[in-house]
C-alpha positions in Angstrom: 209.2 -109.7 -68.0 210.2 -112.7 -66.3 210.7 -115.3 -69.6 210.8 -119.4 -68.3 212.1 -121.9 -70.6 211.9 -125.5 -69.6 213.7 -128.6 -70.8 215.7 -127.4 -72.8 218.3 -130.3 -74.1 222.0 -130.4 -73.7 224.2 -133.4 -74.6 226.3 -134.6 -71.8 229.6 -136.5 -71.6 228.1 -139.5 -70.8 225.9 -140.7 -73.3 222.5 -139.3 -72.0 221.6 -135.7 -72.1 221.0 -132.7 -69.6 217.7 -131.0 -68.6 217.9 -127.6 -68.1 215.3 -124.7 -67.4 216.3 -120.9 -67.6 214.4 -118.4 -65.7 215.4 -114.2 -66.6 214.3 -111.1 -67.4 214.5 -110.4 -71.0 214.3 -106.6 -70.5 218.0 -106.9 -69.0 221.3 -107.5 -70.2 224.3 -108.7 -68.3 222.6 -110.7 -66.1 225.3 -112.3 -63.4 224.4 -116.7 -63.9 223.2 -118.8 -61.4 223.8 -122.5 -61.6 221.4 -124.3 -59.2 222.1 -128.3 -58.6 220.2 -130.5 -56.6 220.8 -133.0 -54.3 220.6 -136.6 -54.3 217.1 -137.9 -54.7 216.7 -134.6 -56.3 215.8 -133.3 -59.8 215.1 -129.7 -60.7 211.7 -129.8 -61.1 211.7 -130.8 -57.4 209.3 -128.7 -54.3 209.7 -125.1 -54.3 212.6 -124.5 -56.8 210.8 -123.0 -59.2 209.8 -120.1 -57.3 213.1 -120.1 -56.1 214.3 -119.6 -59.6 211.6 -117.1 -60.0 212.9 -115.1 -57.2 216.5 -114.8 -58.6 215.3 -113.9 -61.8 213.1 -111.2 -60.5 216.1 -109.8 -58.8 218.1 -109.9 -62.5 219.8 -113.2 -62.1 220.3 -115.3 -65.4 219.1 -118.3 -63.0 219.4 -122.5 -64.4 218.9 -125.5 -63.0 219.5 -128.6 -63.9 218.6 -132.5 -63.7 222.3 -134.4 -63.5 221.9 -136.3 -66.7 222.0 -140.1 -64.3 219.5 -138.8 -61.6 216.5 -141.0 -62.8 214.8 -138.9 -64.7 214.2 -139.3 -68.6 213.3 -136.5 -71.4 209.6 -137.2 -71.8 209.3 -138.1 -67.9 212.1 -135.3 -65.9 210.1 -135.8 -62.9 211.2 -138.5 -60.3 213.0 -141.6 -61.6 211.2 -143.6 -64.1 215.0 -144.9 -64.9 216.1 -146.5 -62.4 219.0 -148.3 -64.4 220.6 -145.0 -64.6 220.6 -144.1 -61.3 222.1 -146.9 -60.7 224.6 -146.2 -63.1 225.7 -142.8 -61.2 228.5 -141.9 -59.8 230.2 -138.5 -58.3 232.3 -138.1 -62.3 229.1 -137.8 -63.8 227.6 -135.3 -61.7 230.9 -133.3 -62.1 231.0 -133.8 -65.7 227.6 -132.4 -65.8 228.0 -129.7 -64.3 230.7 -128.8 -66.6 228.5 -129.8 -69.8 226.3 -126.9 -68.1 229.2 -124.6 -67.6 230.5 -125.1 -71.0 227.1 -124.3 -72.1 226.5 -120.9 -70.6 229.4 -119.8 -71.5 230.4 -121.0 -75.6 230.8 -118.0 -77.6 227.2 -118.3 -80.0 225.2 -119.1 -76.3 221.6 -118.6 -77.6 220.9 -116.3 -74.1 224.5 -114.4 -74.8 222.5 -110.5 -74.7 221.7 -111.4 -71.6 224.2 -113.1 -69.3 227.4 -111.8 -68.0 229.4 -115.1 -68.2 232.2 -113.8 -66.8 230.3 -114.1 -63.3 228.9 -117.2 -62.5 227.3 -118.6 -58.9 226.9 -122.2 -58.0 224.4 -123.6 -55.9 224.6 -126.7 -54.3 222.0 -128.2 -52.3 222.8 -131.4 -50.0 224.9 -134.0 -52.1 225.7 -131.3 -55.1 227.1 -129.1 -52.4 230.1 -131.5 -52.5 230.1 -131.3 -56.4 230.2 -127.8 -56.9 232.4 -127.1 -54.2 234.9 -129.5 -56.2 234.3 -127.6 -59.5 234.5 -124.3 -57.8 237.8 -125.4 -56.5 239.4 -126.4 -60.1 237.0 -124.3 -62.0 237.8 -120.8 -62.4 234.8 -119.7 -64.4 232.7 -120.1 -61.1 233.0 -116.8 -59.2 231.4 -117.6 -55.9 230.1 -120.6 -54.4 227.0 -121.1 -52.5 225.8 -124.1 -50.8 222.2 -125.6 -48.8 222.5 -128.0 -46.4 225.6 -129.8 -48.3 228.0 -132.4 -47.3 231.3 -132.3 -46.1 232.3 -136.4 -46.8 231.1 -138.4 -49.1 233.2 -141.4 -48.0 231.7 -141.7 -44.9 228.3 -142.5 -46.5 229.2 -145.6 -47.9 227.7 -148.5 -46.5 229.5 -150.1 -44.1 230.7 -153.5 -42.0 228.3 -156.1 -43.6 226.2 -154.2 -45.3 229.6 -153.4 -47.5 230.4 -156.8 -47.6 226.7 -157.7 -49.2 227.3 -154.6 -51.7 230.4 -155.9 -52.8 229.5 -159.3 -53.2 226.4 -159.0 -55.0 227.5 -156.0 -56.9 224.3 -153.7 -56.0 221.7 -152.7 -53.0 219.3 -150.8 -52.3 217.6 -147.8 -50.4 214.0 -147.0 -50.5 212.8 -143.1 -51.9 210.4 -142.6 -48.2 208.1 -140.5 -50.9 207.5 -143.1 -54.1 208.4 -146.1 -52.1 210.6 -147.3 -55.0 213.6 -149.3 -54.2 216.5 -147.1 -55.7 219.3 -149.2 -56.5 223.1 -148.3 -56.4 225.7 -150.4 -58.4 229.1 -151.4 -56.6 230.9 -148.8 -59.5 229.6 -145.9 -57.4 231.8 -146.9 -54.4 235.2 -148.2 -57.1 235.2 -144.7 -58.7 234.6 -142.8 -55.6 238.1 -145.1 -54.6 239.6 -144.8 -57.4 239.8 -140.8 -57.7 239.3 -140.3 -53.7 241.7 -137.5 -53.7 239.6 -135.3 -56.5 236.1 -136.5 -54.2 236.9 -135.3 -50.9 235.7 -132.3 -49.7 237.8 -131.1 -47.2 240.6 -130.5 -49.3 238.7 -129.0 -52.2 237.2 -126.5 -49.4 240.8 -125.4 -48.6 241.4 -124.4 -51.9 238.5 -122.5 -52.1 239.5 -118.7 -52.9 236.0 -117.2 -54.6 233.6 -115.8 -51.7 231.8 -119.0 -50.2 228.5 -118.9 -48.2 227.8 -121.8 -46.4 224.0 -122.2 -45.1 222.5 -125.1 -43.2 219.4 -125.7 -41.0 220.3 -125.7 -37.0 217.6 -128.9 -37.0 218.6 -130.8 -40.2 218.0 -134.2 -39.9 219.6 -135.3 -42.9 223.3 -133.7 -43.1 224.6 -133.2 -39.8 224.7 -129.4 -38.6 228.4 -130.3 -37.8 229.1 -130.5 -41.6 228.4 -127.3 -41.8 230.9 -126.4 -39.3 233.3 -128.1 -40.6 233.1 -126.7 -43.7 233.4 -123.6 -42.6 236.4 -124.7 -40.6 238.1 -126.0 -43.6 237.8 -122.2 -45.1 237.7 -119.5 -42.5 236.7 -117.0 -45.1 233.9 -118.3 -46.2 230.6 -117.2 -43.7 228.3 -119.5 -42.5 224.7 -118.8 -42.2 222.7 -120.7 -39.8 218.7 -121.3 -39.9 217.5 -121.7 -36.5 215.2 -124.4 -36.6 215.5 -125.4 -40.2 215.2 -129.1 -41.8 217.5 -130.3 -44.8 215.1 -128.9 -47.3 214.0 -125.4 -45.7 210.6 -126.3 -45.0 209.6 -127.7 -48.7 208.7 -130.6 -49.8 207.3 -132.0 -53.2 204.5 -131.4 -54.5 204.8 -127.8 -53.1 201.2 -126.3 -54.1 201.5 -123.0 -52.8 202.6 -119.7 -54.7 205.0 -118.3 -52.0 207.9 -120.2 -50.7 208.4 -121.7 -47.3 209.5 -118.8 -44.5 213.0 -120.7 -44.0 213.3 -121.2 -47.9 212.4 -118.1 -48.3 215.3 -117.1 -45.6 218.3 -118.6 -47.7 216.8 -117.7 -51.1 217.2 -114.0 -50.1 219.9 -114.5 -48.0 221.6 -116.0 -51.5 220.4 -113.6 -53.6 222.1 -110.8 -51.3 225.6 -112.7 -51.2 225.4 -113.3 -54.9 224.4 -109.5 -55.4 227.8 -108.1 -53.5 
C-alpha cells in the first residue's frame, strides 16, 4: 500500500523550516531514496509531482520532495509564495543547505522511516534551477549515489541581470520579476548576486559536473523554452559518462502545468518519469 505523508517539518540551517512529503510502500523494506527538488518558482506541491511521486513509490522507491525552506512558501500556506520577504532573502547556500538538512534527515540513525529505506542509496532529482544544486551536492556529497536531472542549468552566473539592469539592482539593493501565473512581483535582494560572488567557485556548474563520478542522467526537452537545449549539451560535455536523454518536442516542464487536474501524467512527463525510474532501478 502506497502510504503518503505530507508536510512533514524539518528544521533547516537557516532559521525557517523544511517541507517535506514521503510517498512508499509500507509492505517493503529497503527501499532505494529519492530526493526530488524543484526548480525556481517551484515548490513541491507544484503540477503533476505528486503523481510523479506516486509512480516512484509504486515502483518501490522511498520517494521525497521537498519545498527549499526560502522558496515562498510558509507552514500553514506551502503552496505558492505568500512570503515574499523570503524569497527575497534566497540565495544558492540555502538551497544547498537544504538539501543537506534533507539528506541528513533520511539518513540519522533513529530516521522514523528507517525499516524501509536503504540509505546507503540515495537519487537526486533536480528539476531546472535545483539541477545546478544537486549536481553541486552530488559532486561533494558522497551519500548521493546517482544524480538525475530535468531540464536543469548549466550557469547560474550568466542569469544575473545585466548592463543597466545590474546597475539599478545594485544601486537600489532589489528588483523584480513578475510569476506569469499569480502576477505577483517576486522580488530578489542584491545578497543573492554578492553570495553567488563571493563562493563562485563552489556555484558553478561546469566544474562541479567534472567531478561528477556517480552515474548521471541528464534529460531535457528538444523545445524548452526556458533552459536552453544547449545546456543540456553542455552538461553532458562536461561529463562524457553521464547519458543524456532527449525529449523530442518537450517544454521545460514536460507538458505540466499547475493546477494539473487530471489523474495520469502528461505523455512527455510521463517519458522522463519512467525513463528515471529505469536509470535509478539499474
Amino acid at each position: 500500500m502506497i502510504i503518503k505523508k505530507k508536510n512533514i517539518i524539518i528544521e533547516g540551517k537557516h532559521q525557517k523550516p523544511i517541507l517535506i512529503d514521503t510517498f512508499y510502500d509500507n509492505q517493503k523494506e529497503h527501499q532505494s531514496i529519492v530526493i526530488f527538488c524543484h526548480g525556481y518558482k517551484g515548490f513541491k506541491d507544484w503540477g503533476a509531482w505528486d503523481l510523479v511521486a506516486n509512480a516512484f513509490a509504486e515502483t518501490g522507491f522511498f520517494f521525497v520532495k521537498f519545498n527549499f525552506s526560502y522558496n515562498g512558501g510558509t507552514i500553514r500556506q506551502p503552496i505558492d509564495f505568500p512570503d515574499l520577504e523570503a524569497f527575497g532573502n534566497n540565495n544558492y547556500l540555502i538551497e544547498l543547505d537544504d538539501l543537506e538538512s534533507v539528506l541528513d534527515w533520511v539518513t540519522v540513525f533513529d530516521f522514523e522511516y528507517k525499516q524501509y529505506v536503504n540509505s546507503n542509496n540515495i537519487i537526486a532529482i533536480g528539476h531546472s534551477r535545483a539541477g545546478g544544486i544537486t549536481t553541486i551536492k552530488t559532486s561533494e556529497d558522497s551519500r548521493i549515489s546517482k544524480l538525475i536531472t530535468w531540464a536543469g542549468v548549466s550557469d547560474y552566473e550568466k542569469r544575473f541581470p545585466t548592463g543597466t539592469a545590474f546597475q539599478t539592482w545594485k544601486d537600489e539593493g532589489i528588483f523584480y520579476i513578475e510569476n506569469g501565473r499569480t502576477k505577483q512581483q517576486m522580488p530578489h535582494e542584491f545578497q543573492f548576486y554578492t553570495s553567488f560572488i563571493k563562493n563562485k567557485e563552489r556555484l558553478t556548474i561546469s566544474e562541479a559536473t567534472k567531478k561528477i563520478e556517480v552515474p548521471h542522467l541528464i534529460i531535457h526537452g528538444t523545445k524548452d523554452p526556458t533552459v536552453n537545449l544547449q545546456e543540456a549539451e553542455d552538461l553532458h560535455s562536461w561529463n562524457p559518462k553521464s547519458e543524456l536523454f532527449l525529449v523530442k518536442g518537450a517544454d521545460h516542464v514536460f507538458g505540466a502545468k499547475h493546477p494539473w487536474g487530471q489523474q495520469e501524467m502528461p505523455e512527455d512527463l510521463k517519458k522522463i518519469t519512467d525513463k528515471s525510474i529505469a536509470f535509478a532501478i539499474l
